[in-house]
N, C-alpha and C positions, 0 to 999 in steps of 0.2 A: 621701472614701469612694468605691469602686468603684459606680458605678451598677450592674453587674449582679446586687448583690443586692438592689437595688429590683424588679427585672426578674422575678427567681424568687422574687418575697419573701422573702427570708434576710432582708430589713434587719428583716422584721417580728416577728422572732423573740425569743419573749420568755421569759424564766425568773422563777420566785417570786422578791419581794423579799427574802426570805430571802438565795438564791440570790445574787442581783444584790449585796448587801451584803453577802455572805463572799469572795466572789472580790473585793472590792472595795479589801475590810479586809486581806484579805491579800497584797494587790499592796503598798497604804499603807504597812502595817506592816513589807513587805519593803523596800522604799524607805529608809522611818528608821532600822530596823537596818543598814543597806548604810553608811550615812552615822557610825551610832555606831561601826561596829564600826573604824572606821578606827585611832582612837584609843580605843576601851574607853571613851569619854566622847560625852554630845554636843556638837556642835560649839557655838564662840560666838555668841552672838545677832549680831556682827557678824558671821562669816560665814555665818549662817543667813540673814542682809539680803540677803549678796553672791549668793545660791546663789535665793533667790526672788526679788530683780529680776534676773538670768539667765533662771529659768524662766517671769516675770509678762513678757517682752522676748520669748521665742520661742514662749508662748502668743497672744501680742498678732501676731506675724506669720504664724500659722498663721490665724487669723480673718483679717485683712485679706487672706489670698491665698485664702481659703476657697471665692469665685467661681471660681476658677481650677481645673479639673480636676483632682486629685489633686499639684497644683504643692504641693512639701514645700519650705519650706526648712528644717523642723527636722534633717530626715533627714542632711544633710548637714552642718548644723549639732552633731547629735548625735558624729558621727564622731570631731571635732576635739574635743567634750568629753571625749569616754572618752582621745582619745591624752593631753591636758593636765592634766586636772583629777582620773583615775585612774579606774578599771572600775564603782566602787562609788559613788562620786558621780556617776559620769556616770549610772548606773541609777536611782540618784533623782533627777536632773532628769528622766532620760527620761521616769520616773512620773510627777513633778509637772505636765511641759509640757503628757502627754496628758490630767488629770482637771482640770487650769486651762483650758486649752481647749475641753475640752467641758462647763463650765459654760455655756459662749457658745452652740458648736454643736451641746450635744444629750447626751444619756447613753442609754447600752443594753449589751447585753453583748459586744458588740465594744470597748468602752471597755479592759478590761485587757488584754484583745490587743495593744490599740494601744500600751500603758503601758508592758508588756513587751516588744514587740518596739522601740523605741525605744530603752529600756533594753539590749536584748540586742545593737544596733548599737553604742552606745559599750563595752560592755563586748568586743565582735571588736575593734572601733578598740584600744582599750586595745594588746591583744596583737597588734597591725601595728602598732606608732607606730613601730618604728626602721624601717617601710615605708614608711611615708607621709611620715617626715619627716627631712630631711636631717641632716649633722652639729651645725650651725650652730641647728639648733631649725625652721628653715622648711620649710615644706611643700610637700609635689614635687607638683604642682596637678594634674599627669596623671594620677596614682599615686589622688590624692584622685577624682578625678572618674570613675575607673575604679570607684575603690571604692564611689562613691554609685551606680551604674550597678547595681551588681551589688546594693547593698543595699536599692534600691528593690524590686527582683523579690524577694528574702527577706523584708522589711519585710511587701509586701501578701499573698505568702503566708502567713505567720505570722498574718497578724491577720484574713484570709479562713477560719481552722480553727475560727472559730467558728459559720460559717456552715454546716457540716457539718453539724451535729446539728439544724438547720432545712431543710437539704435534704433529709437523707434516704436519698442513694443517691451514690456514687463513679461511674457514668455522670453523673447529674444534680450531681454537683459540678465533674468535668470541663469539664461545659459552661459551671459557673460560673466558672472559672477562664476557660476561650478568651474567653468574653465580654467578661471584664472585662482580657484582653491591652492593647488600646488605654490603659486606664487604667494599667497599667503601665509600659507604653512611656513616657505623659507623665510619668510619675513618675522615670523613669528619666533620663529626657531633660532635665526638670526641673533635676536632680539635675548631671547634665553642667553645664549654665550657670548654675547655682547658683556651686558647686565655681569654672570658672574664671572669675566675676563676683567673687565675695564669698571665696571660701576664702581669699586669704594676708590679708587682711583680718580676716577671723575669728579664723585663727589668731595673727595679732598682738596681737589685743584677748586671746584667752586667754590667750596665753603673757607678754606684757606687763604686762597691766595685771589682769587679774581672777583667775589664777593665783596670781602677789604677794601680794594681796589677801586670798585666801584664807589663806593660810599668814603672813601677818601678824597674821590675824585672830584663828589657830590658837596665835600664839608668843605673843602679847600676852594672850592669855586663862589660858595655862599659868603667866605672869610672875605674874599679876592674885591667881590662887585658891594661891601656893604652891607649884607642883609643878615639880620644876626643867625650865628649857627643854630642849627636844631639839631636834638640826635635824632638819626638817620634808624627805624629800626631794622633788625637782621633780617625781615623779607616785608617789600612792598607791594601792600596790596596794587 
């Protein structure tokens, strides 16, 4: 979280519970439809496993980096779901990762911000994946780390628009933004050695091993309830 809304009190900013649980319910409830609508059904309780220890796996790294200044690895993490796992499952993990996460560090009305724009980075990823990744299925790490670069400054803006309506004024939001640059910079930067630390690695466990996994989970549940199988392609719109 950007320290400079501690700074101008944004972080203190509070809306009726009401409030807090419609935008709450409505992020959730876009999330599960993202994930039915793929197949007009929902998914197998085996891939439903595969899809919450992904998301309980990149909530558990957001808390242990949590010390860390605005250090995301989901962010870049997220990328490589939307290119793999398709626009709409990757906006439900992104949901998931942010409201599993801040069961640990905390709830307020920055939470669906965070939810959505998480979600809205795998769902760009989706539509660059023949950018980001080569013939072969691997990923051009450059390309990647370019892209976390730029989606860290979209990420915190997007989820800085809540802070607006607690500030009060586009001068005095301004100011919230330059303040909080340094935190974007680490996030950005984050995002770089993230990208060429872990990215062909991430991307190998996607496309390897938990991608499969999914659409195993997908063809073996269609076999199971009667409906004749169909192939599954390797990314769902």
């Amino acid at each position: 979280m950007r320290e400079p809304t501690v700074m101008l009190g944004a972080h203190a900013i509070t809306a009726s519970p009401l409030v807090l649980a419609s935008l709450d319910a409505t992020v959730l409830i876009g999330a599960l439809l993202a994930v039915y609508s793929i197949d007009r059904r929902m998914p197998s309780a085996r891939a439903v496993l595969t899809l919450t220890a992904l998301v309980v796996a990149l909530a558990a790294s957001r808390v242990l980096l949590a010390a860390l200044p605005n250090i995301q690895f989901v962010t870049v993490a997220m990328l490589l779901i939307g290119v793999h796992l398709g626009a709409r499952r990757g906006f439900a993990v992104g949901v998931g990762v942010a409201y599993a996460s801040n069961l640990i560090l905390g709830f307020g009305l920055f939470v669906p911000f965070q939810a959505l724009a998480w979600g809205l980075c795998a769902i760009a990823a989706y539509h660059a994946r023949t950018w980001l990744l080569d013939e072969a299925g691997e990923v051009r790490v450059a390309r990647l780390a370019v892209s976390g670069f730029i989606a860290a400054f979209a990420f915190d803006l997007f989820v800085s628009m809540y802070a607006f309506a607690g500030i009060g004024s586009l001068p005095a939001f301004a100011t919230y933004l330059l303040l909080g640059l340094p935190y974007d910079l680490l996030h950005a930067a984050g995002n770089v050695v993230i990208a060429a630390w872990a990215g062909t690695w991430l991307n190998t466990q996607l496309r390897t091993r938990i991608l499969p996994e999914l659409n195993s989970a997908d063809s073996d549940d269609s076999t199971t309830i009667g409906v004749p199988s169909i192939s599954i392609k390797e990314i769902v719109v």
